[in-house]
C-alpha positions as CSV (number, residue, x, y, z in Angstrom):
1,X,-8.5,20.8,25.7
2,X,-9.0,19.6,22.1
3,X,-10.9,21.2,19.2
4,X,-11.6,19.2,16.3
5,X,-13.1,20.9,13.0
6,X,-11.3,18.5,10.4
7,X,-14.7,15.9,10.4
8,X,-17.7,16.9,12.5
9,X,-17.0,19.5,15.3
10,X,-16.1,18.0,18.3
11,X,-14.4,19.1,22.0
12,X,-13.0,17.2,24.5
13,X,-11.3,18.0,28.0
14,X,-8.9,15.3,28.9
15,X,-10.2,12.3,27.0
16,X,-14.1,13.4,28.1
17,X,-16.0,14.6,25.5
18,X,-18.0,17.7,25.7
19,X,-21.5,19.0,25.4
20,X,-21.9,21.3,22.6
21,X,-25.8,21.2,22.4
22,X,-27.7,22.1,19.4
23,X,-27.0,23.0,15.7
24,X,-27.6,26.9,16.5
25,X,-25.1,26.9,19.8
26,X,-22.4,24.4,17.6
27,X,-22.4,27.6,14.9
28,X,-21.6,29.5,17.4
29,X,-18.3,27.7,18.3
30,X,-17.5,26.9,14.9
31,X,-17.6,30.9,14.0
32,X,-15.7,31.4,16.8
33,X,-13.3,28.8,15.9
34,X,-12.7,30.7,12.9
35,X,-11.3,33.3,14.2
36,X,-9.4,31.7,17.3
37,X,-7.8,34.1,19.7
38,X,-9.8,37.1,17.7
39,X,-13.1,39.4,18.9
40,X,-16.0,38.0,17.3
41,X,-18.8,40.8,17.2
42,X,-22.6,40.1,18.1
43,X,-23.0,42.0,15.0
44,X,-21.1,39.5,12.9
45,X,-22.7,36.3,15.1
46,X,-26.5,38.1,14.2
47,X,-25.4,37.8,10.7
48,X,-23.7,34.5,10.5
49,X,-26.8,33.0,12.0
50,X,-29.7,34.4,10.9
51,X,-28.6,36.1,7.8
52,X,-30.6,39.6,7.3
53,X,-33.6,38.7,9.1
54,X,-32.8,38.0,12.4
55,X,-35.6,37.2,14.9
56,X,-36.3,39.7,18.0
57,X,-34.9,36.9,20.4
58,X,-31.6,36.9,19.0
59,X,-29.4,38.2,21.0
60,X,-31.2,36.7,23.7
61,X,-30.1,33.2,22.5
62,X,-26.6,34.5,21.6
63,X,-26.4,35.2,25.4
64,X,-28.0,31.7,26.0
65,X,-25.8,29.8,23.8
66,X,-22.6,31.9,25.0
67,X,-23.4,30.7,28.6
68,X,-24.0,26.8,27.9
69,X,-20.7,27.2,26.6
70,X,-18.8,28.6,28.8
71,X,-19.8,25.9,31.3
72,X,-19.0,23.8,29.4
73,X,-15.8,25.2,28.6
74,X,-14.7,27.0,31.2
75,X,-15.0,30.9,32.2
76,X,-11.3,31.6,31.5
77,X,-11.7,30.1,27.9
78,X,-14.7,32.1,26.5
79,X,-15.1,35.3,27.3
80,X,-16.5,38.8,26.8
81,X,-14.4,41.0,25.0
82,X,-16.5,44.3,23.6
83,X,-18.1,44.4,21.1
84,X,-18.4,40.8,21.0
85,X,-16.5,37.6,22.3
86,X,-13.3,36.3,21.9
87,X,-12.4,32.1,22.4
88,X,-8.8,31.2,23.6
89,X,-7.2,28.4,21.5
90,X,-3.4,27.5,21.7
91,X,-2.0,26.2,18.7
92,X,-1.9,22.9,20.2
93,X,-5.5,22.7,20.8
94,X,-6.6,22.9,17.4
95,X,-6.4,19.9,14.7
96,X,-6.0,22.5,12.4
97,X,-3.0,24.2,13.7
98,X,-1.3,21.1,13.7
99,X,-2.6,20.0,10.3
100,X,-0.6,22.9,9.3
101,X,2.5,22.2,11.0
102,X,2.6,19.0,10.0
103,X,2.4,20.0,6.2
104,X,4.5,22.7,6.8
105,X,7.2,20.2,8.1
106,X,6.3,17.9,4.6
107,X,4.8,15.1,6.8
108,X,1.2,14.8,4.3
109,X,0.6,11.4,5.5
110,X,0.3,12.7,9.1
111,X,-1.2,15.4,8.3
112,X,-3.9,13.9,6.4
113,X,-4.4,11.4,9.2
114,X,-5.9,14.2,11.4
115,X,-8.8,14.4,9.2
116,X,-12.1,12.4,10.4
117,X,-14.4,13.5,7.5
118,X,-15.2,17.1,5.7
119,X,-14.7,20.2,7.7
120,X,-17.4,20.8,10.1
121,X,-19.4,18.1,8.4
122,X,-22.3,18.1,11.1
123,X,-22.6,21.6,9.8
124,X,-22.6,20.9,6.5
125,X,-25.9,22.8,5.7
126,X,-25.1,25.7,8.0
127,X,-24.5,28.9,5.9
128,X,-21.6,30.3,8.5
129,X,-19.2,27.2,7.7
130,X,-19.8,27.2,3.8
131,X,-16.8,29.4,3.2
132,X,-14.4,27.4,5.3
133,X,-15.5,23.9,4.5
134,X,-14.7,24.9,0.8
135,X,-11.2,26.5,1.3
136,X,-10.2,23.6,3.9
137,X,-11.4,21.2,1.2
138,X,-8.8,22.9,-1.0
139,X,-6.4,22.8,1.1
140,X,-6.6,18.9,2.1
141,X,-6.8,18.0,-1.8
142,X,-3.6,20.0,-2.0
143,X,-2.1,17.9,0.8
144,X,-3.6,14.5,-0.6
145,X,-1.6,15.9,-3.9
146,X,1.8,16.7,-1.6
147,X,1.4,13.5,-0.7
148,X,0.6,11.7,-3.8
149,X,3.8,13.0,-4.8
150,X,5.4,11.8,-1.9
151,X,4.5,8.1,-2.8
152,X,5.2,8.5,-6.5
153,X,9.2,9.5,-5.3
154,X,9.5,6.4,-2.7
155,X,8.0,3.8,-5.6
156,X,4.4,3.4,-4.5
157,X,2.3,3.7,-7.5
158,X,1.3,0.9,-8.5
159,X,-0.6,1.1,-4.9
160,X,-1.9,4.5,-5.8
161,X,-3.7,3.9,-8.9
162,X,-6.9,3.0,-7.5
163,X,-6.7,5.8,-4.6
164,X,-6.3,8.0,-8.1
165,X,-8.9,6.6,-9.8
166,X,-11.6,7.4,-7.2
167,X,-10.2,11.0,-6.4
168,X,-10.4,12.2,-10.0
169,X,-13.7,10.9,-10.1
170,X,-14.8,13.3,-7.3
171,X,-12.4,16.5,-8.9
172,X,-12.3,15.6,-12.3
173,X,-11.1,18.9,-13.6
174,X,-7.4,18.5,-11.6
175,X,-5.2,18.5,-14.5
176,X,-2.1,17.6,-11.4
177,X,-4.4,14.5,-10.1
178,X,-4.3,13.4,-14.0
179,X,-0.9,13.5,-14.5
180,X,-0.2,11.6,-10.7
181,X,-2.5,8.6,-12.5
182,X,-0.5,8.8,-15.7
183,X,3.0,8.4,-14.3
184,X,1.2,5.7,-11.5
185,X,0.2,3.5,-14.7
186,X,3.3,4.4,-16.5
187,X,5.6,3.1,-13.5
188,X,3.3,0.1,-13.4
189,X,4.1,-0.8,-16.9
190,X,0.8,0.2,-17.9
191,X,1.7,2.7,-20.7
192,X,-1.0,2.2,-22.7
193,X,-3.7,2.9,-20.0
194,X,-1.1,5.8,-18.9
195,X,-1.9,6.9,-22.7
196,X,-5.4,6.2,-22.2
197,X,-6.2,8.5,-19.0
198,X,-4.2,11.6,-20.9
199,X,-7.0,11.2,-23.4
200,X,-10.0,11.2,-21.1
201,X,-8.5,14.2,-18.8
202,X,-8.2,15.6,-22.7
203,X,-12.1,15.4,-23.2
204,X,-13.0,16.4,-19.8
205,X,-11.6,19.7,-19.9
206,X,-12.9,20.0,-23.6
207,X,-16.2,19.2,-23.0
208,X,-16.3,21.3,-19.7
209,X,-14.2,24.0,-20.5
210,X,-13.5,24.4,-23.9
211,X,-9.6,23.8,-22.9
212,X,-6.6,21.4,-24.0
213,X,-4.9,19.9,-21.0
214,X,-2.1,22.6,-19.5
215,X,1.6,22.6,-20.8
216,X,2.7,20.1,-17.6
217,X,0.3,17.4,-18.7
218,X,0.5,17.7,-22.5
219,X,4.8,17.1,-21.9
220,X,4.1,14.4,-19.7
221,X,2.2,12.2,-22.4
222,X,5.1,13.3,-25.0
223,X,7.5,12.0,-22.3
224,X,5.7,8.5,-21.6
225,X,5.4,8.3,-25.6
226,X,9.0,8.4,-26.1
227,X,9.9,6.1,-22.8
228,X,11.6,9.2,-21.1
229,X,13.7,7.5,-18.6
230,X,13.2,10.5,-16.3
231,X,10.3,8.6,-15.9
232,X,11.4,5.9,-14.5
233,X,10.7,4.7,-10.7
234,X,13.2,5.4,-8.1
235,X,15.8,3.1,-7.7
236,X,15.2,0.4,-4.7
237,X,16.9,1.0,-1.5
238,X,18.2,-2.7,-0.8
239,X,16.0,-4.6,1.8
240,X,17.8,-4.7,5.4
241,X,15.5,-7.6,6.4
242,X,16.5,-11.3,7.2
243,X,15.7,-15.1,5.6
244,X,14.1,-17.5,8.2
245,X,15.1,-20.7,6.8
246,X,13.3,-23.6,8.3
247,X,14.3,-27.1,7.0
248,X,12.0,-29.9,8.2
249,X,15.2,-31.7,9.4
250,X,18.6,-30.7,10.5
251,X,19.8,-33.1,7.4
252,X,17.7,-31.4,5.1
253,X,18.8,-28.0,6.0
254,X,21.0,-27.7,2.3
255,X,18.6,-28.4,-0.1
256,X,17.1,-24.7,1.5
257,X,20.6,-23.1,2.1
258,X,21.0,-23.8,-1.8
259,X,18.1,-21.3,-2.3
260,X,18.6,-19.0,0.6
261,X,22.2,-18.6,0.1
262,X,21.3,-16.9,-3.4
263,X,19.1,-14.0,-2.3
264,X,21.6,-12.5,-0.9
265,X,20.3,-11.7,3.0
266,X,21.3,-12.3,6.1
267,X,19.9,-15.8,7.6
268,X,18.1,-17.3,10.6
269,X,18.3,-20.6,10.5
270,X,15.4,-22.5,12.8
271,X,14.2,-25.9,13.4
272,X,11.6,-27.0,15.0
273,X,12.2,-30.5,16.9
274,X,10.9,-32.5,20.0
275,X,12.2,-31.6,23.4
276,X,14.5,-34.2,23.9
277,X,16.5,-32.6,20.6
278,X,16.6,-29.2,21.2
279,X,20.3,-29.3,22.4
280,X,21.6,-31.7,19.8
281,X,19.7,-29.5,17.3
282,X,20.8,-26.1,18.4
283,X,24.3,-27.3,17.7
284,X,23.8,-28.6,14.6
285,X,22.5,-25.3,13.2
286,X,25.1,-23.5,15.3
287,X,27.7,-25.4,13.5
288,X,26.4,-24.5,9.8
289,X,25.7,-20.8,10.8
290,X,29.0,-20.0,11.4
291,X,30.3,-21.5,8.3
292,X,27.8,-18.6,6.6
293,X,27.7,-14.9,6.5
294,X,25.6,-13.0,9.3
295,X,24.0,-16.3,10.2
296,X,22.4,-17.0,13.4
297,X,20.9,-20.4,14.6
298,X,18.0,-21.4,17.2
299,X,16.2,-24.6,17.8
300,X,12.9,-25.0,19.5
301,X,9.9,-27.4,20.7
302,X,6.4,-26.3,20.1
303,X,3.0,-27.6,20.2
304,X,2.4,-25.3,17.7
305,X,5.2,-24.4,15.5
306,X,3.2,-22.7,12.6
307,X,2.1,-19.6,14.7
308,X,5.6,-19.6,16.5
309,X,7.3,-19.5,13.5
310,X,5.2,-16.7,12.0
311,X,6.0,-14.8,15.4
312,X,9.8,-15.5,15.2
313,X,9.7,-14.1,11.9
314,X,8.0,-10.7,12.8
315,X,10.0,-10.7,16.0
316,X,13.3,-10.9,13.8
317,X,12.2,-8.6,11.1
318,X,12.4,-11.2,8.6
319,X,11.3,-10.4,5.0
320,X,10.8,-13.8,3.8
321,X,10.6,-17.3,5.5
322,X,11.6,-20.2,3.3
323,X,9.9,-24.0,4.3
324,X,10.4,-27.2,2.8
325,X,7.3,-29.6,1.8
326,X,4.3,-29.0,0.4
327,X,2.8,-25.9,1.1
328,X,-0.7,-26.3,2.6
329,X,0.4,-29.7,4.9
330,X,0.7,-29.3,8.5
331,X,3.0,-26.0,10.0
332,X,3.7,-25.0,6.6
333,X,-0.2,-23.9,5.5
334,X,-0.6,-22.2,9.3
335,X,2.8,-20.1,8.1
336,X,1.6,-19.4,4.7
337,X,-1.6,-18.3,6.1
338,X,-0.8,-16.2,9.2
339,X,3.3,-14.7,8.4
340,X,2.9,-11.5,7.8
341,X,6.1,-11.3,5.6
342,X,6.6,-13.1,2.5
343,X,6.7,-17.3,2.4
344,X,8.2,-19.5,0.3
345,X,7.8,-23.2,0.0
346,X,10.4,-25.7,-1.3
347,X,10.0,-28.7,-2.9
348,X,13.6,-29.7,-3.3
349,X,16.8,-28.3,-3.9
350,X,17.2,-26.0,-6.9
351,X,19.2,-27.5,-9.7
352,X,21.4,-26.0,-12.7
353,X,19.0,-24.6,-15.4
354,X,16.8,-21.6,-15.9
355,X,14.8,-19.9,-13.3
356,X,11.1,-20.2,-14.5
357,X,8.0,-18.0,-14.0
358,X,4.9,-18.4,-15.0
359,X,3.5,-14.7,-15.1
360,X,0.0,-13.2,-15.4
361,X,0.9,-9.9,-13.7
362,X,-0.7,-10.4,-10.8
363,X,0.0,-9.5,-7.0
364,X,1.4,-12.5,-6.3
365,X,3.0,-13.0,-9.7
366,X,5.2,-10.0,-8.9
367,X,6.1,-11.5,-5.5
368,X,7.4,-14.9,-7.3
369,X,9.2,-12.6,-10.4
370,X,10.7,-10.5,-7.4
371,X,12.2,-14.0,-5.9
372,X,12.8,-15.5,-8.8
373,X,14.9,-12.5,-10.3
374,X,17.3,-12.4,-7.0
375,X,18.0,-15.9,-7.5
376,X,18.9,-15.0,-11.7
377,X,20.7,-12.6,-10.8
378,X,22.8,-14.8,-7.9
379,X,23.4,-17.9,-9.6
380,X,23.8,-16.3,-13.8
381,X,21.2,-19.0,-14.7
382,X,18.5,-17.3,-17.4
383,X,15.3,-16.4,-15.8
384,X,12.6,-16.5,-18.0
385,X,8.8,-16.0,-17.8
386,X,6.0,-17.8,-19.0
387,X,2.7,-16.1,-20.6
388,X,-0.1,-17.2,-22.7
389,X,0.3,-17.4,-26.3
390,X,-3.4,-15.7,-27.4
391,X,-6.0,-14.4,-25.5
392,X,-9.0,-12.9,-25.8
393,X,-9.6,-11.2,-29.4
394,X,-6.3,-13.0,-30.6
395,X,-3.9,-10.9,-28.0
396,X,-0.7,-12.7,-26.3
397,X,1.3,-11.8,-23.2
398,X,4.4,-10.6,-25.3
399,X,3.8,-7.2,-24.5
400,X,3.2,-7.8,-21.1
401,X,5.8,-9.8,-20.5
402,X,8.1,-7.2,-22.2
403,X,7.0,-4.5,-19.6
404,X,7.4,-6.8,-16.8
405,X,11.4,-7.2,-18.1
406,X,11.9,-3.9,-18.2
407,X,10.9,-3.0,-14.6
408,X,13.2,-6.4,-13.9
409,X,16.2,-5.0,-15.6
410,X,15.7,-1.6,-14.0
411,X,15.4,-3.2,-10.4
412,X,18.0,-6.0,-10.4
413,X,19.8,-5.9,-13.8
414,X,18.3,-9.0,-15.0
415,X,16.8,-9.6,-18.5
416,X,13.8,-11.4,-17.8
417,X,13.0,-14.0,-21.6
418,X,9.5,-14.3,-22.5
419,X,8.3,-18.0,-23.3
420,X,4.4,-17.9,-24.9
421,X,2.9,-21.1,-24.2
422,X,-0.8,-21.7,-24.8
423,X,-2.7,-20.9,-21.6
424,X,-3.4,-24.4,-19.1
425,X,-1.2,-27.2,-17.2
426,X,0.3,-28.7,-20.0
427,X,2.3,-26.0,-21.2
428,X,3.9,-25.1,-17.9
429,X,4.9,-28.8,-16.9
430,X,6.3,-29.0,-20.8
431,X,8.5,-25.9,-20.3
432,X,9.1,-26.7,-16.2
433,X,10.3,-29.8,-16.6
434,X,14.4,-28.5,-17.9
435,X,13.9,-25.8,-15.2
436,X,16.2,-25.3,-12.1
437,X,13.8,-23.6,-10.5
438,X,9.5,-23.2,-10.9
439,X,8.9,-20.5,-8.7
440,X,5.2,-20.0,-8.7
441,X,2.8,-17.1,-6.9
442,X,-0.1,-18.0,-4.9
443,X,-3.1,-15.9,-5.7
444,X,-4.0,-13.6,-2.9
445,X,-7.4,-15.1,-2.1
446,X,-6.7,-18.8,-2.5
447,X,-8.0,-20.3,0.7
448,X,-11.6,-18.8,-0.1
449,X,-11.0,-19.2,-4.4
450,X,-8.6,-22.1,-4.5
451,X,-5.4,-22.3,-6.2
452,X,-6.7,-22.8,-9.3
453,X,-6.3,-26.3,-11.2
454,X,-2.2,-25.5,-12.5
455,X,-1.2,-24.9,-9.2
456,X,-3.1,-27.7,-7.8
457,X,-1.5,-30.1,-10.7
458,X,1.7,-28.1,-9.6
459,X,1.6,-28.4,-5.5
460,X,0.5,-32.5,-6.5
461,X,3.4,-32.9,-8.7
462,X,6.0,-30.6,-9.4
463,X,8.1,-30.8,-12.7
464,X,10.6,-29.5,-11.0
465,X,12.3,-28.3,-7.7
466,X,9.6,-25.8,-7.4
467,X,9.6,-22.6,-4.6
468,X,5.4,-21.7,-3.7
469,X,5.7,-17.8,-2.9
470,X,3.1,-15.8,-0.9
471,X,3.1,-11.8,-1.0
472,X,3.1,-11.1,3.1
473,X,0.2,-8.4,4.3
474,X,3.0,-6.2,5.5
475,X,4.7,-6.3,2.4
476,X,4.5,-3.5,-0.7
477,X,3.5,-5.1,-3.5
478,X,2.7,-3.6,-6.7
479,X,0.2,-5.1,-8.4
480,X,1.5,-3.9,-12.4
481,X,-2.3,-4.8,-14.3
482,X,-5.1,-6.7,-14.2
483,X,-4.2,-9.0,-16.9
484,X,-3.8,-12.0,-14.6
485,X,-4.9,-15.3,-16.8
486,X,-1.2,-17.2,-17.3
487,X,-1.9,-20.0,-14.7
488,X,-6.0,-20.0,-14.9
489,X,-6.1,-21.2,-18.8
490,X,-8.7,-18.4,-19.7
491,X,-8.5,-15.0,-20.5
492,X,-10.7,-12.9,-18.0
């Protein structure tokens, strides 16, 4: 049997959920839940549900309650024990217990997941539970915090800052929830926002409480103003994952290889051909896999080769399949839509010259810096990043584009040069055009909002052998700000 009190009180007795009946009968079981294994007077039931004044037919319906109960639960598992009653709970029956064990053990995120809602929220306006509710509050905040710190140690936070955001506004007092959203926007190259929320927690806790922020929070900001390094996001554990490399012929297979062979991965090499090839094919790739490190090789028909490929990819673990073509034609869009890893698109084969981003800071801007700084770092060739020259109330990217080579140096040892270019097309075919390789993001939400008109001019008519990335769903992606107007040629 299963008791649930972390969301609205619930039973249930191998998958079938039981009868609890009414609001006074559920505060019943919920005091008794309490106090699991333990006597629970009448005296202390009286009290805990009808305060000082109870009527002349309590006890009666204490009796009542006790019995509806009982069948519903069994006579073994709520009994009478003088002066009062006493409900049998293993430790395995309660979601609390094993909320507990699960924190104990420093598993937050499974702990966490136990919880459906507030404690007891059906009996959220029932004076027994008031007590409870507010100290297992506390103690799932805690956890959420435990937790929070768990993600800030394996690099998530530039996925936690929104999480952040809306938790402080619900407990805005938690001088440790303010300093997780510091370091979260600090790690995100956001150091100025970072700055920004040590001076609202500052006037919070003025104008509540008449404080200054505690000694842990007041060193933090002193540590983000000088660039403490202890600051810093954990180092990367290398990737493990795999390349699909799909070349839209066998004889095209090295103007991809040129690129694949760069990041530094084991490959999969895969071509899709008719029927009558498969054999032919199969060699081919066989041939050129063993000529390369950790390669494998498969060739296949299929009436639909976009979703195949997208399930080969998952099926293999793949982190990244690389195409040829243009990206939203024929097997190549159904990939770029459906692959839950990363995609890339190639035009044509790389060429000697710098590696070229153009960068807003966006989701998918990250993904396409994250490519493009593998390749730098492969092949030597500069990599170099393109933002807008002024924005809105005279700013430019520089400073941007400075924070975003910093987190590039600290995660591949690659100094990433800013280019400022005034925002719009022109600028980014005139700087493309020397380039050995345009790799360039798609925007998250470009089949309902369009690729906007530079990376239409781009997928039309690409300045140079270009690479089209897309972030995968299963990917982590850190989105660093919100400053995202490089390819749109205005300033949001």
């Amino acid at each position: 049997m299963d008791f649930r009190i972390l969301g609205p009180l619930e039973v249930s007795d191998g998958g079938r959920a039981v009868a609890l009946g009414g609001i006074k009968q559920r505060s019943l079981l919920a005091i008794l839940l309490q106090n699991p294994n333990g006597i629970v007077s009448k005296d202390h039931l009286l009290a805990e549900l009808w305060g000082d004044a109870p009527p002349a037919t309590a006890e009666n319906s204490i009796q009542v309650y006790v019995s509806r109960l009982r069948k519903e639960l069994g006579p073994d598992r709520l009994t009478t024990r003088p002066p009062g009653y006493a409900l049998r709970v293993d430790a395995s029956e309660l979601d609390l217990g094993k909320f507990k064990r699960l924190r104990a053990e420093g598993r937050p995120h499974e702990a966490l997941a136990l919880w459906r809602g507030p404690a007891y929220e059906d009996l959220a306006y029932e004076p027994c539970v008031q007590a409870e509710r507010a100290r297992l509050d506390e103690l799932r905040l805690v956890t959420l915090e435990e937790r929070i710190d768990d993600d800030l140690a394996n690099g998530g936070h530039a996925d936690l800052v929104g999480e952040l955001e809306a938790v402080i506004a619900e407990h805005p007092l938690r001088e440790r929830l303010r300093g997780q959203l510091m370091l979260a926007l600090y790690r995100s190259a956001r150091q100025a926002e970072a700055l920004q929320a040590y001076r609202m927690a500052r006037r919070e806790l003025a104008s509540e409480l008449g404080l200054e922020p505690g000694g842990e929070l007041r060193r933090l900001e002193t540590a983000i103003l000088q660039q403490d390094p202890a600051l810093d996001p954990p180092a990367e554990v290398p990737t493990a994952g795999s390349l699909l490399v799909v070349p839209s012929s066998i004889e095209r297979l090295d103007d991809l290889l040129a690129l694949a062979t760069s990041l530094a991965a084991p490959l999969v090499l895969a071509c899709v051909v008719p029927a009558n090839e498969v054999s032919a094919a199969t060699s081919a790739l066989a041939a050129r896999a063993r000529e390369l490190p950790e390669a494998r090789a498969a060739a296949f028909s299929s009436p639909e080769p976009g979703p195949d490929l997208a399930r080969l990819a998952e099926r293999e673990g793949c982190e990244l399949i690389l195409l040829q073509g243009a990206p939203l034609e024929g097997a190549a869009r159904v990939v770029v839509e459906t692959a839950r890893c990363d995609v890339g698109v190639l035009t044509s084969a790389p060429r000697d010259g710098p590696v070229l981003v153009p960068f807003g800071a966006g989701r998918h801007d990250w993904a396409a810096l994250e490519l493009a700084a593998r390749v730098a770092r492969a092949t030597g060739a500069p990599l170099r990043l393109i933002g807008a020259v002024t924005g809105r109330r005279g700013r430019d990217a520089s400073r941007l584009l400075a924070d975003a080579s910093l987190i590039v140096q600290r995660r591949s040892g690659v100094v990433a040069e800013p280019v400022l270019a005034r925002p719009g097309r022109r600028a980014v075919f005139e700087h493309a055009r020397g380039a050995g390789l345009l790799v360039v993001g798609f925007p998250d939400r470009w089949r309902e909002e369009g690729l906007g008109r530079v990376r239409d001019a781009l997928v039309a008519d690409p300045p140079a052998p270009t690479v089209f990335v897309r972030r995968g769903a299963a990917a982590d992606a850190p989105a660093m700000t919100r400053f995202t107007w490089s390819l749109t040629g205005s300033a949001p």
